[in-house]
VOZA-692628 format. One record per residue: residue number from 1; residue in one letter; x, y negated, z negated of N, C-alpha, C in turn. Coordinates in steps of 0.05 Angstrom, whole numbers, plus 5000, padded with zeros to 4 digits. Example, Ala and Ser with C-alpha at 12.3 -4.5 7.8 and 13.67 -1.06 7.14 Angstrom:
BEGIN
   num   residuo    n.x    n.y    n.z   ca.x   ca.y   ca.z    c.x    c.y    c.z
     1         a   5264   5114   4844   5246   5090   4844   5264   5066   4844
     2         s   5257   5045   4858   5273   5021   4857   5258   4999   4843
# end
This chain:
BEGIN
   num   residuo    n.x    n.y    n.z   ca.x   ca.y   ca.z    c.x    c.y    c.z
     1         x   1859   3716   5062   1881   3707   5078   1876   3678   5087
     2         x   1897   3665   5087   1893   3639   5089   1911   3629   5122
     3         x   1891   3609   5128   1915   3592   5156   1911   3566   5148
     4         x   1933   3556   5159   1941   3531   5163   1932   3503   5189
     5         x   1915   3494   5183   1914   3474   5201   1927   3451   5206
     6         x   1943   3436   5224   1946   3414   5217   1938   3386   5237
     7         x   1927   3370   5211   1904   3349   5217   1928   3324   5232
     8         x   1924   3309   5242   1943   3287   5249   1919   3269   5254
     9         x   1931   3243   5254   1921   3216   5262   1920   3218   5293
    10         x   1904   3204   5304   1906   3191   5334   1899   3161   5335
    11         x   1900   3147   5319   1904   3120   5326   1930   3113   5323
    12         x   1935   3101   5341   1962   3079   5344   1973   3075   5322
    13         x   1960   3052   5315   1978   3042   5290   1979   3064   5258
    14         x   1962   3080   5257   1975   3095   5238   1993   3112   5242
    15         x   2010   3104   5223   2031   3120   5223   2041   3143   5204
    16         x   2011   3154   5186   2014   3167   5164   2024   3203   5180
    17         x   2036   3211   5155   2047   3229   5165   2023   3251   5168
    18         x   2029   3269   5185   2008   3297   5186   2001   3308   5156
    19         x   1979   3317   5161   1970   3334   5129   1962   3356   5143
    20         x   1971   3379   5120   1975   3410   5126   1954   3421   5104
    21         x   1933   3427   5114   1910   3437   5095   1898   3473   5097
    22         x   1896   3481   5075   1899   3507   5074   1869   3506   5086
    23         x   1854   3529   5100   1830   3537   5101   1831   3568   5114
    24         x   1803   3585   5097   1802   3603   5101   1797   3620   5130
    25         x   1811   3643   5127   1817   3648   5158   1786   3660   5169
    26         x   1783   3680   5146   1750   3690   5156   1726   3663   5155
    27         x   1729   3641   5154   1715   3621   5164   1716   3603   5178
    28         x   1743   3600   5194   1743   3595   5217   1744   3612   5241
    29         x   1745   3637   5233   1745   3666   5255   1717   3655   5268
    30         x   1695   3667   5241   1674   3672   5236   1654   3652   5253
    31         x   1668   3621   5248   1650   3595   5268   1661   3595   5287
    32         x   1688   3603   5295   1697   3605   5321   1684   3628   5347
    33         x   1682   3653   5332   1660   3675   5344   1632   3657   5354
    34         x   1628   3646   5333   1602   3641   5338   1598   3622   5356
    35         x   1610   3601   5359   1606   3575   5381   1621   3596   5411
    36         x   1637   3619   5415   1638   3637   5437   1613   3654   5435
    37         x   1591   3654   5425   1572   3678   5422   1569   3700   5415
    38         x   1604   3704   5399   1602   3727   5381   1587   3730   5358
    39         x   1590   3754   5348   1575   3756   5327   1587   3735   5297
    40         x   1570   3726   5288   1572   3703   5254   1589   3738   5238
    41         x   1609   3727   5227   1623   3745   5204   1618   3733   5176
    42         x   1615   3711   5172   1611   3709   5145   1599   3674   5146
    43         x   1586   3664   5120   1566   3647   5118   1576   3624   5099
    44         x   1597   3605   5096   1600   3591   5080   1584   3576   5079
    45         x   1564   3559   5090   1544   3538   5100   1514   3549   5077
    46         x   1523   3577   5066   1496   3581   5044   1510   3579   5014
    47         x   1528   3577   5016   1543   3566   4987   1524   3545   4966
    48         x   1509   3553   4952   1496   3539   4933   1466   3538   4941
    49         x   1461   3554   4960   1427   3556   4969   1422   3581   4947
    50         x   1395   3579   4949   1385   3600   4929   1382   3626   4946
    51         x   1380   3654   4942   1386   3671   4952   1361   3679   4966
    52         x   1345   3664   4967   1320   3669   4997   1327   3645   5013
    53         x   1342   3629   5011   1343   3612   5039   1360   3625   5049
    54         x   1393   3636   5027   1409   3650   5036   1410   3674   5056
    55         x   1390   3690   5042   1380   3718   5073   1367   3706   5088
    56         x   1346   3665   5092   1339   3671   5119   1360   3657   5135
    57         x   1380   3640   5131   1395   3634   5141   1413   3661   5155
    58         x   1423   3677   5139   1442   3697   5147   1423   3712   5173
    59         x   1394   3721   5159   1381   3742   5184   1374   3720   5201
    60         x   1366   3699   5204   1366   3683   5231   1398   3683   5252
    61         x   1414   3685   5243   1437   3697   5255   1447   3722   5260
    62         x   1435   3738   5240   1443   3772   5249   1415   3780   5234
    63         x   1395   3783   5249   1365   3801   5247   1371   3834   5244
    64         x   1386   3843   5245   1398   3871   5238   1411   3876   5212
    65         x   1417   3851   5194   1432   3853   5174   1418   3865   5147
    66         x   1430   3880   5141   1417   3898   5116   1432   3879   5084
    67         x   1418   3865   5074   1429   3844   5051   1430   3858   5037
    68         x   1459   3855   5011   1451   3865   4998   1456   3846   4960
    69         x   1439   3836   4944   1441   3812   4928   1450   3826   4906
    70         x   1485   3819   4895   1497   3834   4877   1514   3814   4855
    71         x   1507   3826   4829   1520   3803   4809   1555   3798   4818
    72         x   1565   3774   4817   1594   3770   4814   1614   3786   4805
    73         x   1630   3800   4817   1647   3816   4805   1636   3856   4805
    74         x   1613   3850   4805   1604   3876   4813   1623   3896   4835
    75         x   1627   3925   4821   1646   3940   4845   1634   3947   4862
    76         x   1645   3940   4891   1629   3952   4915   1654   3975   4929
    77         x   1639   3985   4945   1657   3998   4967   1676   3999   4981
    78         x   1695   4009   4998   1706   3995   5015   1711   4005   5046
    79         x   1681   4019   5054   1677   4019   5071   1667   4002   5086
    80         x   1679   3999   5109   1659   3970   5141   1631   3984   5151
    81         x   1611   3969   5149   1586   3970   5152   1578   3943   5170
    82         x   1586   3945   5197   1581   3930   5215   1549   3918   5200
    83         x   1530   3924   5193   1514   3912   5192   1499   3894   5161
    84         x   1518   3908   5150   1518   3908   5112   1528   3868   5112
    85         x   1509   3859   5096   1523   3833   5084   1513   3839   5064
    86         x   1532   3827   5039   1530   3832   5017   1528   3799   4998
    87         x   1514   3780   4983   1508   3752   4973   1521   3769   4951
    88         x   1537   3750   4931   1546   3757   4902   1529   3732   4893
    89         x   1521   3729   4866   1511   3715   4851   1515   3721   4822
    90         x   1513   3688   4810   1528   3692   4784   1512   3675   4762
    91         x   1490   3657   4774   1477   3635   4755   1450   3651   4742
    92         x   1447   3632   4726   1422   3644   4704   1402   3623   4712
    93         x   1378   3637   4723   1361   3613   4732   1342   3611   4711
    94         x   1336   3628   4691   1317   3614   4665   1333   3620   4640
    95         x   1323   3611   4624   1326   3613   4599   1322   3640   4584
    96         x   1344   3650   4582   1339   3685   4565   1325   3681   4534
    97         x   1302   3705   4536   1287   3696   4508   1288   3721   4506
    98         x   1288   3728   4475   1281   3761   4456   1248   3763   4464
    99         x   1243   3787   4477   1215   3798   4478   1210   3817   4490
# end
């Protein structure tokens, strides 16, 4: 689900019109909780880390979190697991050889 923000100028002399930029709603929930001291819902900020900086980033914010590291597109559940985070991953980090 998506919201809408919209950005405007505050200097004077510009006079460009507002821009209306899509961003996702579970990540601004998610940083909004968090700067109130709620609990972090989800982690855009590990987007392209490798998946051990990724769980220490995530468990330095939720130390209760049970990770779980699953290929892209993989079927999961659809039950809520207050404590379940789930990393998808999709790259090939070596070279596949016959042996």
């Amino acid at each position: 689900m998506y919201i809408f923000i919209l950005y405007s100028s505050f200097i004077s002399n510009d006079h460009a019109p507002p821009q209306l930029r899509y961003v996702d709603r579970a990540d601004v929930s998610s940083s909004a909780e968090a700067e109130r001291g709620g609990a972090k819902k989800s982690w855009p900020e590990v987007v392209g880390l490798s998946v051990e900086e990724a769980k220490k980033v995530i468990l330095k914010d939720k130390p209760d979190a049970d990770i779980f590291v699953l290929p892209v597109g993989s079927p999961v559940t659809k039950d809520f697991r207050p404590n379940r985070v789930r990393i998808f991953v999709d790259t090939v980090a070596q070279t596949p050889r016959v042996g």
